[in-house]
Structure formats: structure tokens, C-alpha cells
MIVEX-772977 format. One record per residue: x, y negated, z of N, C-alpha, C, O in turn; residue number from 1. Coordinates in steps of 0.05 Angstrom, whole numbers, padded with zeros to 5 digits. Example, Ala and Ser with C-alpha at 12.3 -4.5 7.8 and 13.67 -1.06 7.14 Angstrom:
<site n_x="00264" n_y="00114" n_z="00156" ca_x="00246" ca_y="00090" ca_z="00156" c_x="00264" c_y="00066" c_z="00156" o_x="00285" o_y="00066" o_z="00169" nr="1"/>
<site n_x="00257" n_y="00045" n_z="00142" ca_x="00273" ca_y="00021" ca_z="00143" c_x="00258" c_y="-00001" c_z="00157" o_x="00268" o_y="-00023" o_z="00161" nr="2"/>
***
This chain:
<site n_x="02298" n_y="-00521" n_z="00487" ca_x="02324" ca_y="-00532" ca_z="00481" c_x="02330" c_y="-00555" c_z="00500" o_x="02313" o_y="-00572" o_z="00505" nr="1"/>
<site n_x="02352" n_y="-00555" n_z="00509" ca_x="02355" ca_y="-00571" ca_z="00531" c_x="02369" c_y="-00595" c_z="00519" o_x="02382" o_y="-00591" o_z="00498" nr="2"/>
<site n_x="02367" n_y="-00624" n_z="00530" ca_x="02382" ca_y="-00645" ca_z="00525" c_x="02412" c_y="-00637" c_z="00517" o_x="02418" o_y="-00647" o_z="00496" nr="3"/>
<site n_x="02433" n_y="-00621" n_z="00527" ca_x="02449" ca_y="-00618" ca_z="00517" c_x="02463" c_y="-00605" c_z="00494" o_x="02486" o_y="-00603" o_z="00487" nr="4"/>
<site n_x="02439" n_y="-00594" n_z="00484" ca_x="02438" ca_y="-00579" ca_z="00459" c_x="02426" c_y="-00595" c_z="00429" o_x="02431" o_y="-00588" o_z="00406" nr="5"/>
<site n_x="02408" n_y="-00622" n_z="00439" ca_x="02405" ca_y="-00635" ca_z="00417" c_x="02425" c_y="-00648" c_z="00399" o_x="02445" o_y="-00658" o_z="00409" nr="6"/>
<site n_x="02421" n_y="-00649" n_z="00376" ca_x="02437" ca_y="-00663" ca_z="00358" c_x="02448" c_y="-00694" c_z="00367" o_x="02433" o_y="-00710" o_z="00377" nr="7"/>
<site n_x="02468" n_y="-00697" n_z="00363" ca_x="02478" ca_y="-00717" ca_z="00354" c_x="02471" c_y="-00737" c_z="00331" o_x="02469" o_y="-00733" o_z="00307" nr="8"/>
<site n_x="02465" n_y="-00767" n_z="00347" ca_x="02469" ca_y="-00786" ca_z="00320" c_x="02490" c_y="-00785" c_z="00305" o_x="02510" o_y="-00787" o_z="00320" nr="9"/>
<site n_x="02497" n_y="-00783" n_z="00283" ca_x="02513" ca_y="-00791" ca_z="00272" c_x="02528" c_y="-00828" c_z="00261" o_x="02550" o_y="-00839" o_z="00255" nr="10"/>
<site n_x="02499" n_y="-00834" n_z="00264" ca_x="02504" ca_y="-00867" ca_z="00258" c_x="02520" c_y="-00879" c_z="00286" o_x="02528" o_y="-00901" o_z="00278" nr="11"/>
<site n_x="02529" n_y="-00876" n_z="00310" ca_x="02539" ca_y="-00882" ca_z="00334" c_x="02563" c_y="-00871" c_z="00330" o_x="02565" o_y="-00851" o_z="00315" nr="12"/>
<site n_x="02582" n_y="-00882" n_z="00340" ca_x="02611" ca_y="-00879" ca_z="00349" c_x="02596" c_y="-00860" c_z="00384" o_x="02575" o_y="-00864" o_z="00394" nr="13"/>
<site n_x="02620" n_y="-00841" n_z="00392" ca_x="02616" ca_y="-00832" ca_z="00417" c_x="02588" c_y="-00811" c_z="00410" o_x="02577" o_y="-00806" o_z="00388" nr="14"/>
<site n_x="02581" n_y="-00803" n_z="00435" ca_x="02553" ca_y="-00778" ca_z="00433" c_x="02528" c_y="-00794" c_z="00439" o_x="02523" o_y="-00801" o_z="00462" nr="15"/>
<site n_x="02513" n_y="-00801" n_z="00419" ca_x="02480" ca_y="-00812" ca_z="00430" c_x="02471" c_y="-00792" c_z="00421" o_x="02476" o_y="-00787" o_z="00398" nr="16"/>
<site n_x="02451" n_y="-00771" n_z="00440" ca_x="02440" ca_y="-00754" ca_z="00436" c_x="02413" c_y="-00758" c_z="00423" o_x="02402" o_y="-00780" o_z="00430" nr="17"/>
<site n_x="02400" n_y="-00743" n_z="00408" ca_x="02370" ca_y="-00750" ca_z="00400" c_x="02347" c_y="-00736" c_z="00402" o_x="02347" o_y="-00712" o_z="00398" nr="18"/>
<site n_x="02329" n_y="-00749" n_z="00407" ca_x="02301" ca_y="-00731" ca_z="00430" c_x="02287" c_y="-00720" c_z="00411" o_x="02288" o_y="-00729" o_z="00388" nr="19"/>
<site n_x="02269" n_y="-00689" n_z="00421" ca_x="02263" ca_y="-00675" ca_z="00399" c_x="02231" c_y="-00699" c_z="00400" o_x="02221" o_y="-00708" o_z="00421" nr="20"/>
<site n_x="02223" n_y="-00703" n_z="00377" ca_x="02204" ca_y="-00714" ca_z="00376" c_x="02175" c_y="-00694" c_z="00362" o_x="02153" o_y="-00695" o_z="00371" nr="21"/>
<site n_x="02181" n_y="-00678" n_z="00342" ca_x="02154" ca_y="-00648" ca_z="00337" c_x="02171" c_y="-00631" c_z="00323" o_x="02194" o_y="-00634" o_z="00316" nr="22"/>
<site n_x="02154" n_y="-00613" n_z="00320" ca_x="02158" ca_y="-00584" ca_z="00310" c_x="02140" c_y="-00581" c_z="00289" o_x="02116" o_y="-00581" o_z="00294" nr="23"/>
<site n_x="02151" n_y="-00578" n_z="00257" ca_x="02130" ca_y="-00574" ca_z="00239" c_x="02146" c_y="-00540" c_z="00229" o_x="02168" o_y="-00531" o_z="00232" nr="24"/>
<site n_x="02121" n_y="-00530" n_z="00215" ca_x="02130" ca_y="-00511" ca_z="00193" c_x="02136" c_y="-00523" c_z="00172" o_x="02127" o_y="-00545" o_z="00168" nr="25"/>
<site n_x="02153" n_y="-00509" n_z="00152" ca_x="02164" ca_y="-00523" ca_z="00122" c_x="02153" c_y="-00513" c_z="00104" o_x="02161" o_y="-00490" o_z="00098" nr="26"/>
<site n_x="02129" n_y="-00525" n_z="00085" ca_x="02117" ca_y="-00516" ca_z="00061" c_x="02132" c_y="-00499" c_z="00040" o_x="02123" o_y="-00480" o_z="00028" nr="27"/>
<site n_x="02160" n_y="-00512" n_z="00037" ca_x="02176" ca_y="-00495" ca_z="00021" c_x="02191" c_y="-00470" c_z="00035" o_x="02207" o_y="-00455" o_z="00025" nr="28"/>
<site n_x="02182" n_y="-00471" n_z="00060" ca_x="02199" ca_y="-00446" ca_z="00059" c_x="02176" c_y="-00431" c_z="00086" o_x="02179" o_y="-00437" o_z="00109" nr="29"/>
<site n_x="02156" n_y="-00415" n_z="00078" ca_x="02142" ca_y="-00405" ca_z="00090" c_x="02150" c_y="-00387" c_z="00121" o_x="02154" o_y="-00364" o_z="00115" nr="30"/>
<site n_x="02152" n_y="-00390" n_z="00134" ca_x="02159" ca_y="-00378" ca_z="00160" c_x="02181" c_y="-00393" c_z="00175" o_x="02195" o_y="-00384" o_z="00193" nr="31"/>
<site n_x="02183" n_y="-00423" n_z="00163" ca_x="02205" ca_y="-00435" ca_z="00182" c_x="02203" c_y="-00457" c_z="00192" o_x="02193" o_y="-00474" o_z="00178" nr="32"/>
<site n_x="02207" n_y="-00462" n_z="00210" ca_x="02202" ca_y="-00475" ca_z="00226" c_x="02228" c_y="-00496" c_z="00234" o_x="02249" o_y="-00486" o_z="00241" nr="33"/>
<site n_x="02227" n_y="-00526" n_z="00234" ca_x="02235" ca_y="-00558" ca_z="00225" c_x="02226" c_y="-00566" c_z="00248" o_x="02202" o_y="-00565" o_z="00253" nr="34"/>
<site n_x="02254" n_y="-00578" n_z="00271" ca_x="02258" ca_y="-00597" ca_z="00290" c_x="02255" c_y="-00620" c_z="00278" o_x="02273" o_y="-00628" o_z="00263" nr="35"/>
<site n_x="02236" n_y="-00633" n_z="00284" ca_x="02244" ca_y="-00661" ca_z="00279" c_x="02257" c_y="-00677" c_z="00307" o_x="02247" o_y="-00676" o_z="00329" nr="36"/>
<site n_x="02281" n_y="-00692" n_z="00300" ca_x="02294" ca_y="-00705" ca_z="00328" c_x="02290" c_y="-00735" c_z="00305" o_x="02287" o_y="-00739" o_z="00281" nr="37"/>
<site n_x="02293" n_y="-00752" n_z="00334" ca_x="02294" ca_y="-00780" ca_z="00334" c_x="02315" c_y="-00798" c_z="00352" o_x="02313" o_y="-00801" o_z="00376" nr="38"/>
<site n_x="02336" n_y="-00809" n_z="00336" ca_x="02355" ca_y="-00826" ca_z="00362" c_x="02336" c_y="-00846" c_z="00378" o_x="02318" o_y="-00861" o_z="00370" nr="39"/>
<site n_x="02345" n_y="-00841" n_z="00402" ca_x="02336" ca_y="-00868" ca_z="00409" c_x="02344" c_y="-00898" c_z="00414" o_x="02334" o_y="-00916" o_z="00427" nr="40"/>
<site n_x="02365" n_y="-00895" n_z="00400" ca_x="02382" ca_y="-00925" ca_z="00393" c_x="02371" c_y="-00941" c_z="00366" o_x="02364" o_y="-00964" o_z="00365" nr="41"/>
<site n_x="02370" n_y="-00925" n_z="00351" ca_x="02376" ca_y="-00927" ca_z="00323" c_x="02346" c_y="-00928" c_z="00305" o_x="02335" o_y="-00946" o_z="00293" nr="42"/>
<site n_x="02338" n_y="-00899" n_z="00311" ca_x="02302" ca_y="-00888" ca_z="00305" c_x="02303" c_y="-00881" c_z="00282" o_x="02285" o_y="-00884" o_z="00266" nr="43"/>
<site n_x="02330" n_y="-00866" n_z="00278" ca_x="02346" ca_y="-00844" ca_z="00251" c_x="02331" c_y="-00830" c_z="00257" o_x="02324" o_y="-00831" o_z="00281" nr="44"/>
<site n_x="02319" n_y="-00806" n_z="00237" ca_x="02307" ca_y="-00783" ca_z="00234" c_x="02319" c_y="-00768" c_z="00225" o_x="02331" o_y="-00773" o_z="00204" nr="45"/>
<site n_x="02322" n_y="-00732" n_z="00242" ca_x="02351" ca_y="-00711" ca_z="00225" c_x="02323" c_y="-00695" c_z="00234" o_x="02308" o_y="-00698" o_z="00253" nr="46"/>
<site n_x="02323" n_y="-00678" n_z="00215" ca_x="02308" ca_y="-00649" ca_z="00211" c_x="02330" c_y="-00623" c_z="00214" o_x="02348" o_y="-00617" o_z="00198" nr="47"/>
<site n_x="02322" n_y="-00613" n_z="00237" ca_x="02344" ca_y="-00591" ca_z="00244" c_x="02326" c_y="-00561" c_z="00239" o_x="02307" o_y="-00556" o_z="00254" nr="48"/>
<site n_x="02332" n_y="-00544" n_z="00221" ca_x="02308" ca_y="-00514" ca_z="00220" c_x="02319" c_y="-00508" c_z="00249" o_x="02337" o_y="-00515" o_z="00264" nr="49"/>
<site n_x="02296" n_y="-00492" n_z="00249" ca_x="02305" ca_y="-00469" ca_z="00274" c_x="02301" c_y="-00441" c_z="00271" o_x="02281" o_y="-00430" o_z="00260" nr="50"/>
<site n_x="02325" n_y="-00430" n_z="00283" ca_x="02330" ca_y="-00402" ca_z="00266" c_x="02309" c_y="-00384" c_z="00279" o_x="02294" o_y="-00395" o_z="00296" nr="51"/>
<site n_x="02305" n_y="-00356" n_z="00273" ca_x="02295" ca_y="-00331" ca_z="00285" c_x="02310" c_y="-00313" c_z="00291" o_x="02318" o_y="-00299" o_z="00272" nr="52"/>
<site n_x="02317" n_y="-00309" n_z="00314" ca_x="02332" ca_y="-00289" ca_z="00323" c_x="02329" c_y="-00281" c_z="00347" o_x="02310" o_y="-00290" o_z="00361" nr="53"/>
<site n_x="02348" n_y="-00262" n_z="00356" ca_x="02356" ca_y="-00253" ca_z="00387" c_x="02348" c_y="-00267" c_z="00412" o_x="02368" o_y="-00282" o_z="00416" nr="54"/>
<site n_x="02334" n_y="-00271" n_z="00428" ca_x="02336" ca_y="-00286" ca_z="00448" c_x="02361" c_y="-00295" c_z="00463" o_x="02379" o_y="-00278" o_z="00467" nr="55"/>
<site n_x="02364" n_y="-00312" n_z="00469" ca_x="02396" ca_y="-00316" ca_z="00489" c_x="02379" c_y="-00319" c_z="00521" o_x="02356" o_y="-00324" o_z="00524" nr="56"/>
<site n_x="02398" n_y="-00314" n_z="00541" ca_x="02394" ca_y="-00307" ca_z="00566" c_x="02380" c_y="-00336" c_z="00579" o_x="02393" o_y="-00357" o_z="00576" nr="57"/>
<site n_x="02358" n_y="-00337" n_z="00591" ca_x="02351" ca_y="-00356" ca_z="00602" c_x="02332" c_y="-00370" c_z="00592" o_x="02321" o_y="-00389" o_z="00604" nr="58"/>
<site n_x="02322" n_y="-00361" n_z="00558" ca_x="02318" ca_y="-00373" ca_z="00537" c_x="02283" c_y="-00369" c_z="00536" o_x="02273" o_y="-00374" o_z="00558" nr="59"/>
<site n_x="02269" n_y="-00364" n_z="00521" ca_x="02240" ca_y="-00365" ca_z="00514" c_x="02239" c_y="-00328" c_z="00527" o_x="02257" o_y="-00313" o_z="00533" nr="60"/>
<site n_x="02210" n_y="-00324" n_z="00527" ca_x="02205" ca_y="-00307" ca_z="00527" c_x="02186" c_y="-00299" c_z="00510" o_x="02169" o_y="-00283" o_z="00517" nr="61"/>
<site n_x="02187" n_y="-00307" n_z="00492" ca_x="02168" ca_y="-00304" ca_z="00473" c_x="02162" c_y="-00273" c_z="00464" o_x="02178" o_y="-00254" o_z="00462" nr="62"/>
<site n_x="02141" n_y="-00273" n_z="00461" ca_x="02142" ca_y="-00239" ca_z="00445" c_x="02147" c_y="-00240" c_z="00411" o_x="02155" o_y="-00221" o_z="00397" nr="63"/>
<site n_x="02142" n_y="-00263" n_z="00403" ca_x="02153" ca_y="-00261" ca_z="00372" c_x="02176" c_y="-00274" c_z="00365" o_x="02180" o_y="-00286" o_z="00343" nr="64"/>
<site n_x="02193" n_y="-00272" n_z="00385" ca_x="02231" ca_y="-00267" ca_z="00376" c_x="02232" c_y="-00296" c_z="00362" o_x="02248" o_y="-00300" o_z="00344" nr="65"/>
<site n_x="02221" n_y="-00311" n_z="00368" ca_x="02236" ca_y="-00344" ca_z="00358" c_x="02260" c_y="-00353" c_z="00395" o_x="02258" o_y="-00356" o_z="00419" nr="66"/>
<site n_x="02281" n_y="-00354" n_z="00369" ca_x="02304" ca_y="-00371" ca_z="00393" c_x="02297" c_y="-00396" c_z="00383" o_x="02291" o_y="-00400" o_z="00359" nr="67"/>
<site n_x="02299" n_y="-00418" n_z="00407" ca_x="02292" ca_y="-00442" ca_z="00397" c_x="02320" c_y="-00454" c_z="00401" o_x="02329" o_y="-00466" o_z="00421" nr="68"/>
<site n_x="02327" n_y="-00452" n_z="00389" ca_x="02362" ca_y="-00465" ca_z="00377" c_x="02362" c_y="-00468" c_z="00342" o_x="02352" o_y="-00456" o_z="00322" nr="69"/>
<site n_x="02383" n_y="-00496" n_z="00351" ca_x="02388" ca_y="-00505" ca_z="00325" c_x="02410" c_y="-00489" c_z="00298" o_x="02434" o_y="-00492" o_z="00304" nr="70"/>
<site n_x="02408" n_y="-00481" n_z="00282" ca_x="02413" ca_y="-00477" ca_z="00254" c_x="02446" c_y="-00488" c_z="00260" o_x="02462" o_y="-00489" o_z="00241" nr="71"/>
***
């Protein structure tokens, strides 16, 4: 996922973008997989899932079909 695809702070007026900081799986929900991002103004924490699907062009090549894009 590229810088211009990360979330938005919401606490900022204008676009402060926020850095992916890890990648956990979610106990409650077995097979999914939780961006953790972090502003770097601020040091707000947003948990973004990340879906399973289709590859988009340019994207992972994974053989087990995770797009790494945000929900």
C-alpha cells in the first residue's frame, strides 16, 4: 500500500496522512487481518481490516489472493 492510499487523520484539518505501523490478525474474527496506522502529528491509532480479494494491477503477487488495500 502506497503512501497515498493510507488513511487519513481525522483529528487534522487538511490531509495528514498516517504511517502503516504493523499488521496483526484479529482474534475475533479468524482469517482477518488489522492495519494498524499511526499519525505522525498526533500518534492517533485507526485500525483499518484488510480485505481478501482480487488482486489489482501492479499489486502483490501473492499466491494466496490477499489485496493489501484498505476496507
Amino acid at each position: 500500500m502506497g503512501t497515498e492510499e493510507a488513511p487519513v487523520c481525522l483529528r487534522h484539518p487538511g490531509e495528514v496522512r498516517m504511517k502503516l505501523r504493523t499488521l496483526h490478525s484479529d482474534m475475533g474474527a479468524p482469517g482477518q487481518v488489522v492495519a494498524v496506522y499511526t499519525c505522525p502529528e498526533c500518534g492517533y491509532e485507526r485500525r483499518v481490516p484488510i480485505t481478501r480479494g482480487p488482486r489489482r494491477s501492479g499489486g502483490s503477487d501473492r499466491a494466496d489472493g490477499f489485496a493489501w488495500g484498505a476496507v
